[in-house]
C-alpha positions in Angstrom: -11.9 146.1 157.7 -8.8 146.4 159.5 -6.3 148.6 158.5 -2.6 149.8 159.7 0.0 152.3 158.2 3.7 151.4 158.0 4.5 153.8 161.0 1.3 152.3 163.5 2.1 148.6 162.5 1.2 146.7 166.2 4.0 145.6 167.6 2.0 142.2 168.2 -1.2 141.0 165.8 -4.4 142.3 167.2 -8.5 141.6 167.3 -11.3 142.2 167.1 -13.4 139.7 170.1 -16.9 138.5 170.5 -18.5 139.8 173.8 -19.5 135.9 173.9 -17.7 132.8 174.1 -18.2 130.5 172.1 -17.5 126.6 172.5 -18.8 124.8 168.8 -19.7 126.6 165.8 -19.7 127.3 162.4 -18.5 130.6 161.4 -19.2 131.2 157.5 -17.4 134.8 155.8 -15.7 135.9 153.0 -12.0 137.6 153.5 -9.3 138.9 151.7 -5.9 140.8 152.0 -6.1 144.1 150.5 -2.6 145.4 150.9 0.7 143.2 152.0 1.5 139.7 151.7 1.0 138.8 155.4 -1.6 136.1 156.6 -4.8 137.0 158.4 -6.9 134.7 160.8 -9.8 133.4 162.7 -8.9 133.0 166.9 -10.9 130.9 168.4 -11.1 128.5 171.4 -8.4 130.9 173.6 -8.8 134.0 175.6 -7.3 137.7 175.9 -3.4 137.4 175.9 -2.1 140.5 177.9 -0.1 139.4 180.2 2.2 142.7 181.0 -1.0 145.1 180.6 0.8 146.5 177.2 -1.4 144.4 174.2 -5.0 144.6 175.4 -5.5 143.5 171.9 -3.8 140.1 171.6 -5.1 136.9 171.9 -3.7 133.4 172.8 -5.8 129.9 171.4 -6.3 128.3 168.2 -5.7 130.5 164.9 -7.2 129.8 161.6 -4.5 131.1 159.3 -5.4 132.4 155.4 -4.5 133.3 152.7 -0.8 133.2 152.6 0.2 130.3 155.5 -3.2 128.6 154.9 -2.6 126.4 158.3 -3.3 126.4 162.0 -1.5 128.5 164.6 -1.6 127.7 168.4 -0.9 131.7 169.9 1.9 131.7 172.4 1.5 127.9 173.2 2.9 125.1 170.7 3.3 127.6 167.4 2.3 125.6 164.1 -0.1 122.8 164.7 -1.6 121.8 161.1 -0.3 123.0 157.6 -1.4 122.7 153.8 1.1 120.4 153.1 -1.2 118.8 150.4 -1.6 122.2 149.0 -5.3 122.1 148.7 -5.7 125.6 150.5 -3.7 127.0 147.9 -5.4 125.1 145.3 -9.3 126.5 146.4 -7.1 130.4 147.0 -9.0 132.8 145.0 -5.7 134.4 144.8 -5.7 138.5 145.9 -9.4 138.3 146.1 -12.3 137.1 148.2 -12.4 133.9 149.6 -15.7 132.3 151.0 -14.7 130.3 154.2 -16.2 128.0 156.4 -14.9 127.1 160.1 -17.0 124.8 161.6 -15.4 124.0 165.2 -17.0 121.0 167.1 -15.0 119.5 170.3 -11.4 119.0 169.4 -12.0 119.1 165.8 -11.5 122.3 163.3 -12.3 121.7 159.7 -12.1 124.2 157.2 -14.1 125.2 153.6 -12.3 127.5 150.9 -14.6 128.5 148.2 -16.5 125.4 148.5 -14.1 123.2 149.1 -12.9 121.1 152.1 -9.1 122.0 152.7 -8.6 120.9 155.8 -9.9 117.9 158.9 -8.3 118.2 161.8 -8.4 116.8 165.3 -6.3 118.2 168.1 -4.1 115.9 169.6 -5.0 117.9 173.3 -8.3 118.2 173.3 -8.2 120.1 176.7 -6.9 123.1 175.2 -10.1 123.5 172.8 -12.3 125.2 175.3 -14.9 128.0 174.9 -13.2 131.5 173.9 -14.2 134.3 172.2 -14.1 134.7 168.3 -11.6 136.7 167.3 -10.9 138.7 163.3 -7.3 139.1 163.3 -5.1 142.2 162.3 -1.4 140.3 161.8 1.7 141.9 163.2 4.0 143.0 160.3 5.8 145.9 161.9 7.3 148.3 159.0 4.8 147.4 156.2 1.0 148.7 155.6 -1.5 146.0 156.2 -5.2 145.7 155.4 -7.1 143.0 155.6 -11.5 142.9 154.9 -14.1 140.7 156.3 -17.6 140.5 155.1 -21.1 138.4 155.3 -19.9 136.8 158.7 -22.8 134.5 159.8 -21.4 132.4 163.0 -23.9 129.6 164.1 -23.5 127.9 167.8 -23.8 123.7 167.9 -24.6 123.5 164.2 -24.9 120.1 163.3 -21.5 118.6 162.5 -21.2 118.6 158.9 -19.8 121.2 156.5 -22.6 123.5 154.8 -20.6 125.2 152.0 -18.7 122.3 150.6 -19.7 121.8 147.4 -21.3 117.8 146.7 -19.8 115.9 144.0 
């Protein structure tokens, strides 16, 4: 859990790293928003971002976005990079409650699971930003407002085999 009064909100979204790096994985967990509105994430394939010494806590690579902005965020490089246009995200969203995800991350390509289901298959167009990086949980920036967000059952996997586990087979 992560947790942040209105008066201690981070000036800039903060998390939690791996000691390790990690290049392809799968990284299976539930999450949810407790309190506010703002999204949560997944960091992965970046590195610390602290470049004035004052956020020891920030991160800049690849963000798996949920549950409000289900998409993909590139951290203080090209901003949005992949959004639920289609609306399947929203469509799997156990709406204010737990979501089982799946991020399975193999060379350029990031494809996520909600709740079973496949929401998203994509392939970055530069695959030399995609390298090995810790894992981060993410704690958004939302200055003024209380924020909690919960993470449970994470069970991260390096060079799984490249297919999706929790998607459901129709």
């Amino acid at each position: 859990m992560a947790r942040n009064e209105k008066e201690n909100a981070p000036k800039v979204s903060n998390y939690l790293l791996t000691k390790k790096k990690y290049r392809n994985f799968r990284l299976v967990f539930e999450g949810k928003l407790a309190e506010s509105k703002m999204h949560s994430g997944i960091a992965l394939w970046g590195k610390q971002h602290n470049p004035d010494g004052s956020e020891p806590n920030s991160y800049q690579g690849h963000l798996v976005m949920f549950p409000s902005g289900w998409g993909f965020w590139d951290l203080y490089r090209r901003n949005g990079i992949y959004s639920d246009k289609d609306g399947a995200a929203q469509k799997a969203d156990n709406k204010g409650g737990w979501n089982k995800m799946e991020i399975l991350a193999i060379g350029e390509r990031i494809r996520l699971a909600v709740n079973g289901q496949l929401v998203a298959d994509w392939r970055d167009p530069m695959p030399d930003l995609c390298g090995e990086g810790p894992i981060g949980l993410q704690l958004h920036s939302n200055p003024g407002t209380a924020q909690e967000v919960q993470f449970r059952g994470l069970i991260l996997s390096e060079n799984p085999k490249d297919e999706m586990a929790t998607v459901e087979k129709k």
